[in-house]
N, C-alpha and C positions, 0 to 999 in steps of 0.2 A: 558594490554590494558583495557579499559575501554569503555562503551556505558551513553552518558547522554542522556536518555528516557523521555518522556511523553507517558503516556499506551493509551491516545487517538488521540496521532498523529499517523495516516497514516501511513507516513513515516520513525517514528523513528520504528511500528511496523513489517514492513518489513523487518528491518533489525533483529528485537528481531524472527523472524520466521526463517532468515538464521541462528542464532547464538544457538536456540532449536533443528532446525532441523540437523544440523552438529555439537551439541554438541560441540561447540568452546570453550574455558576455556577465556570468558572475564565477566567483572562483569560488571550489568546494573544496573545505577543508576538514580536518577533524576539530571538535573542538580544543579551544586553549586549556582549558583543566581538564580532569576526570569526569567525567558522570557518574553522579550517584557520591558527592563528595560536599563534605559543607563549602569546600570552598566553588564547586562549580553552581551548588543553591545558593551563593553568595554574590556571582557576578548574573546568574540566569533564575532567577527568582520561581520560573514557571517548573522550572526543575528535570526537563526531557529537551530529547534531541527530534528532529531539527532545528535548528535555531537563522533566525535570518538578521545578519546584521546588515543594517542600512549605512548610505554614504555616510552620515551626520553622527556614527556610532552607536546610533540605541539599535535595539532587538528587537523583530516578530516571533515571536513563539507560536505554536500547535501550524503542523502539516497543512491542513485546509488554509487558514489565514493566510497563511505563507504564499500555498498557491494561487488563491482566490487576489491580494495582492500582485503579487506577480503577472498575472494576467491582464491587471488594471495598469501596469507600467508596461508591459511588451504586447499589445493588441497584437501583433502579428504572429503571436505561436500559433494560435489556431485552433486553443483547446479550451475558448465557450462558447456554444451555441447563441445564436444570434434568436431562435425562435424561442418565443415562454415554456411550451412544451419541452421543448427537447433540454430546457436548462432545470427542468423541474425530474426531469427520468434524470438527468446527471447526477443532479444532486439526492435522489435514492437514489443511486448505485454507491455514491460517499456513504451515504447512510448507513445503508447493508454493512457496507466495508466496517466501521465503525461501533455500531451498536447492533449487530447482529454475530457476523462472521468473524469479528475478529474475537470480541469479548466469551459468547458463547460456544467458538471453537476453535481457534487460532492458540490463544493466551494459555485457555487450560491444558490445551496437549504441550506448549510452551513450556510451562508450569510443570509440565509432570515426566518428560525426557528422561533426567538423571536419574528415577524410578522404575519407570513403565509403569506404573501402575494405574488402575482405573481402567484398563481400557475399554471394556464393554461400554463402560457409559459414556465416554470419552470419546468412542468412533459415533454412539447414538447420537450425543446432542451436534456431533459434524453434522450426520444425515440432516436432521431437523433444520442446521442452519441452510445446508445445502439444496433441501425442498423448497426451503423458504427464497433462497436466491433464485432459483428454477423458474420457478413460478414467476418472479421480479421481471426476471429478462425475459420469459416467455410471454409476457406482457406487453414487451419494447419493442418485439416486429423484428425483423431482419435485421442486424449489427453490422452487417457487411452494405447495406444501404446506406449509414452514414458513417459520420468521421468520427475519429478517437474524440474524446471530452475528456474534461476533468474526474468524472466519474467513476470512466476505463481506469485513469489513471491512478484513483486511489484505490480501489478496488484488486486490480492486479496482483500488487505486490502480496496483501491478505491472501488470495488466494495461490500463489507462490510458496508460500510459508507451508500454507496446509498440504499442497499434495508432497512439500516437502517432510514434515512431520506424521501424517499420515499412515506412511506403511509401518512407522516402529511402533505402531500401535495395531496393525494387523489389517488396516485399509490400504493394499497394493492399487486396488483399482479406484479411488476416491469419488471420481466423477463416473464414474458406471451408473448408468441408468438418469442421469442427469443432460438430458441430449442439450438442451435451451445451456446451461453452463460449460460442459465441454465444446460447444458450439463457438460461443462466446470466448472461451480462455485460447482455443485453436485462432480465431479472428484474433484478437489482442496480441497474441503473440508476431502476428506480421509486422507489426511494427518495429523497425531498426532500434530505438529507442527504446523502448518496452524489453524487447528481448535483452538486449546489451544488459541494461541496470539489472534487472531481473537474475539474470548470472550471476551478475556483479554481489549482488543481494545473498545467493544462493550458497555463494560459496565461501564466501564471511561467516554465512550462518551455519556452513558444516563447522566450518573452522572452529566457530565460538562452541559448538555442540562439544567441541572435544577439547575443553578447556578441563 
C-alpha cells in the first residue's frame, strides 16, 4: 500500500501521524498527477488528497476512511479505543476537527491570507469554534489519563493550521483563556509522531503561504 500525500494538507497529515506513530510499513508519496487538474479527477474521482492505494491498485479516498481502515489492517498502532465510551469522545474530536474547527475557522482565515481581510470577524468566528472545542474536551476529563486516538489525531493537525494562521490576522495568543485546549494541544504535542508530522505540516504550509 501506498499514501499520495501533500506535507501541507491537514488531512493527508493525519494520516502521515497514524502511519509514524504505529510504524506501519506503507510508502508515502506525492501524488502521480497534479491536484486540482482534470487529469488528477480523472484517475481520483473523489478529487482531494490523501489518497490510499491498496495492493490490488484501487483507491480509499477522504482522511478518516483511510484511517478508520488502516486501523482495521494494523490492530497493533494503538489508536482505537477498545471501550464504547472512549471510541464515541474519539470520534467527536474527528468531528470537531471537521465540521466545526476546520470549516468555521481554519478554511476561512485559509481563504483569506493573500488579503487579510475580514479579520475582526474572522478571529470572532475562531473564538466561537474554539469555545465550542473548550467545552468538548473539558467534558473528556484528564487527556493525560489516557492514550493518543484517532481523534487526537485528526484533530491536531486543524488546530496546527490555526495557531499557525492565527496571528496574521491579529490573534498572537489564539489559545488564551482556552485552559481545557491549550491543555490538550501541550499533551498532543508529547507525542514523537505528532510533533515530527506537525513540523513537517508547518513548514510546507509557510512555504505554500509564499507561493
Amino acid at each position: 500500500m501506498k499514501l499520495f500525500n501533500l506535507d501541507h494538507s491537514p488531512y493527508a497529515t493525519r494520516v502521515r501521524i497514524q502511519i509514524k506513530h504505529g510504524q506501519l510499513p506503507l510508502a508515502v508519496e506525492a501524488p502521480p498527477v497534479q491536484l486540482r487538474t482534470p487529469e488528477f479527477v480523472a484517475q481520483f474521482p473523489y478529487g482531494k488528497i490523501p489518497i490510499l492505494q491498496l495492493d490490488d491498485g484501487s483507491h480509499l479516498a477522504d482522511s478518516w476512511v483511510i484511517m478508520e481502515y488502516l486501523e482495521s489492517c494494523f490492530a497493533d498502532s494503538g489508536l482505537l479505543p477498545a471501550d464504547a465510551l472512549e471510541r464515541a469522545r474519539m470520534q467527536t474530536l474527528a468531528r470537531c476537527a471537521d465540521t466545526c474547527l476546520g470549516p468555521g475557522a481554519v478554511f476561512p482565515m485559509f481563504a483569506a491570507v493573500a488579503k487579510r481581510d475580514n479579520a475582526v470577524t474572522l478571529v470572532e468566528n475562531m473564538d466561537a469554534e474554539l469555545q465550542r472545542l473548550d467545552h468538548v474536551l473539558a467534558g473528556q476529563g484528564d487527556v493525560t489519563a489516557r492514550s493518543l486516538h484517532l481523534g487526537d489525531v485528526a484533530l491536531a493537525p486543524h488546530l496546527s493550521y490555526l495557531l499557525l494562521l492565527a496571528p496574521l490576522f491579529g490573534a498572537d495568543d489564539a489559545l488564551g483563556g482556552y485552559d481545557a485546549v491549550s491543555a490538550w494541544w501541550q499533551w498532543v504535542n508529547t507525542d514523537a509522531a505528532v510533533a515530527e508530522e506537525l513540523g513537517v505540516m508547518q513548514q510546507a504550509a509557510a512555504a505554500f503561504f509564499k507561493k
